[in-house]
N, C-alpha and C positions, 0 to 999 in steps of 0.2 A: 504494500500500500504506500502510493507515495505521498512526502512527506508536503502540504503545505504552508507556506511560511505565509502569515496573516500580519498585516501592514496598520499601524493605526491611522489615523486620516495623517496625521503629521509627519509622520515615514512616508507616508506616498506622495505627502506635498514636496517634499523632500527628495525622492526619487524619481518624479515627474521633472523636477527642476535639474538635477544632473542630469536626464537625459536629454533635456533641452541643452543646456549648454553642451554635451556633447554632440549633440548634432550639429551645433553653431561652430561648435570648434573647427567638425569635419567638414563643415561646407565651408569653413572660411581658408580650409586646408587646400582644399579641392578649387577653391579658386586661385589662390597661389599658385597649384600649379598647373592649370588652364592659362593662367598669365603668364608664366614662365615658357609652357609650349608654344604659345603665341606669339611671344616676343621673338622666341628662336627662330619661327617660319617665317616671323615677319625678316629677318636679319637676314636667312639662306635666300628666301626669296630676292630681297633688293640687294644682294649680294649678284644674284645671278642676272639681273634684270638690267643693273646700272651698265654693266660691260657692252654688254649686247647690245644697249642703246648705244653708246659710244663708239663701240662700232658702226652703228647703223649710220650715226652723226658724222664719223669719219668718212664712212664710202659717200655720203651724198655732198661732204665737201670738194670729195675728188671731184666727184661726176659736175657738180656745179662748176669747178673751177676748168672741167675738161668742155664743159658746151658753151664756155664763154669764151674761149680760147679758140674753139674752133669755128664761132660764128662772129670772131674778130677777124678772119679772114673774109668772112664774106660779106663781111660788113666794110672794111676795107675797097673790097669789088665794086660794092654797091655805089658809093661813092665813087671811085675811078668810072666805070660805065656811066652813072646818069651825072657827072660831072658835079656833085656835091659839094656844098662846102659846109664846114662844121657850122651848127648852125644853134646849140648847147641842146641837142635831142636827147630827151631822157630814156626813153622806150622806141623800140623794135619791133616789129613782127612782121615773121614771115610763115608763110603760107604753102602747103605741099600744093603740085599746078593740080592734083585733082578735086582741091580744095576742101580736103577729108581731114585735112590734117593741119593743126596751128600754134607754133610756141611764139610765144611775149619775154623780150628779154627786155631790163632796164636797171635803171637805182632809181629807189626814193630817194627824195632832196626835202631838208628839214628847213624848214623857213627861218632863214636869221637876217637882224640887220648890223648896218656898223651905227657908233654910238651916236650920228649925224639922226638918227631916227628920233631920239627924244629931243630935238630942237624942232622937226618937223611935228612931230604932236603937240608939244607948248606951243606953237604957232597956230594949229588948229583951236587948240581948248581954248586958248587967247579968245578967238574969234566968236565961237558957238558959244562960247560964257555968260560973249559982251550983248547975246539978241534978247529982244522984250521977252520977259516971260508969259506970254501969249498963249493962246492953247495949241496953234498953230506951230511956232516956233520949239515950245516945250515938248513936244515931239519929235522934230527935229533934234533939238538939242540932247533926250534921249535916245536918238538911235545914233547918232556923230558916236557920244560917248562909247556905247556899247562896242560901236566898230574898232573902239579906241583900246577897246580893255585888253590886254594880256594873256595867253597861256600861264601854264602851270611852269612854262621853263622860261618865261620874262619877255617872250617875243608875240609879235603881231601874225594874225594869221592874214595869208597875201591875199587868202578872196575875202577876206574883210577888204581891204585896203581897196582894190577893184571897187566893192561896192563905194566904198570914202570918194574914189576920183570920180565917179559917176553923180551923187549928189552935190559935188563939188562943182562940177561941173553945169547941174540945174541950178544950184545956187547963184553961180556967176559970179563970186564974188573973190577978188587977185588973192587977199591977204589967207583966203581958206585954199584958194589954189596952189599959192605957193609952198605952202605948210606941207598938201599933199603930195606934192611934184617933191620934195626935200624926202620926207617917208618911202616914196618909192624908190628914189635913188641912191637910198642908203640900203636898199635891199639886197643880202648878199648870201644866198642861198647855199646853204652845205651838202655833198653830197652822204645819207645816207646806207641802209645795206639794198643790196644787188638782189633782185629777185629774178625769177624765173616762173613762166606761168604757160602750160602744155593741155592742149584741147583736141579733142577730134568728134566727130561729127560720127552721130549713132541713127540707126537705120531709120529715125524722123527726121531727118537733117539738122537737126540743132546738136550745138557745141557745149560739149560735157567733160569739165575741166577733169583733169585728171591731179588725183589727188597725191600732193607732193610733199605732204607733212603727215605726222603721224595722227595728228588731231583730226585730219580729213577723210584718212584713210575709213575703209567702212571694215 
């Protein structure tokens, strides 16, 4: 007959409570090392992952630097045949003759100017400061400014400035002219990275970029 062992309510308050806390123990156990095995695959994984990239980074440096190299020759041509002259062209494209086929070579260019730019804008604010504050003109003189404001890196963007010599231009008036004609001519554009962009034409006839970054990739 077996023996059993009979619990007061106090013992089993008692015993209920150790066994909570040991569960608590073992699940807080059990997560430790769930977090430990995690951390490990996470470490083997980007361990395996980063190489591969950099490889991947390295070959399409080559190949980048190999299809600009070889479409400087025919860009070269281009110019000797239709009698070109440099002309500051940013972008290229050419075309397969069955017209199936299409890469875009060029650089971005970041907008800067030299320091002659902020005399040409005190010459404008000058101006647009000095109009009645009308409802008419307070509009104007709202959108002048806006065209006036800055990037995040200190400089004008240049299709602002197009739209500045076009109101300048309705305005008619020398001393906003001038200001703007000084803005533009301080404008001295940097060239920044070189892209490359490759299309071909799918059996609707429309041009489906082919995707040359990892982000695009499907």
């Amino acid at each position: 007959m077996e023996n059993i062992v009979k619990m007061t309510a106090e013992e089993l308050k008692d015993y209920e409570a150790y066994k909570k806390a040991q569960a608590a123990k073992a699940a807080k156990k059990q997560r430790k090392e769930n977090l430990e095995t995690y951390t490990k695959m996470v470490d083997e994984q980007v361990s395996i992952t980063i190489p591969e990239l950099q490889s991947l980074a390295e070959q399409l440096s080559l190949v980048k630097s190999a299809i600009f190299e070889n479409f400087q020759s025919l860009l070269d041509m281009k110019k000797d045949v239709l009698k070109m002259t440099s002309n500051g062209q940013r972008s290229h494209t050419f075309t397969s003759s069955d017209g199936k086929m299409r890469i875009e070579l060029g650089v971005y260019q970041l907008d800067n100017y030299r320091d002659t730019v902020n005399d040409g804008i005190a010459m404008v604010k000058e101006y647009i400061t000095s109009l009645a504050e009308s409802n008419e003109t307070r509009a104007l003189v709202d959108m002048v400014l806006k065209l006036l404001s800055k990037d995040q890196k200190g400089n004008l963007k240049a299709s602002r400035v197009l739209q500045l010599r076009q109101i300048a231009e309705e305005v008619n008036n020398e001393r906003f002219i001038e200001g703007v004609e000084i803005i533009m001519n301080s404008y001295a554009p940097t060239p920044s990275k070189t892209f490359i962009r490759a299309f071909v034409k799918d059996d609707k006839g429309e041009w489906k970029g082919i995707p040359l970054s990892i982000t695009d990739a499907e």
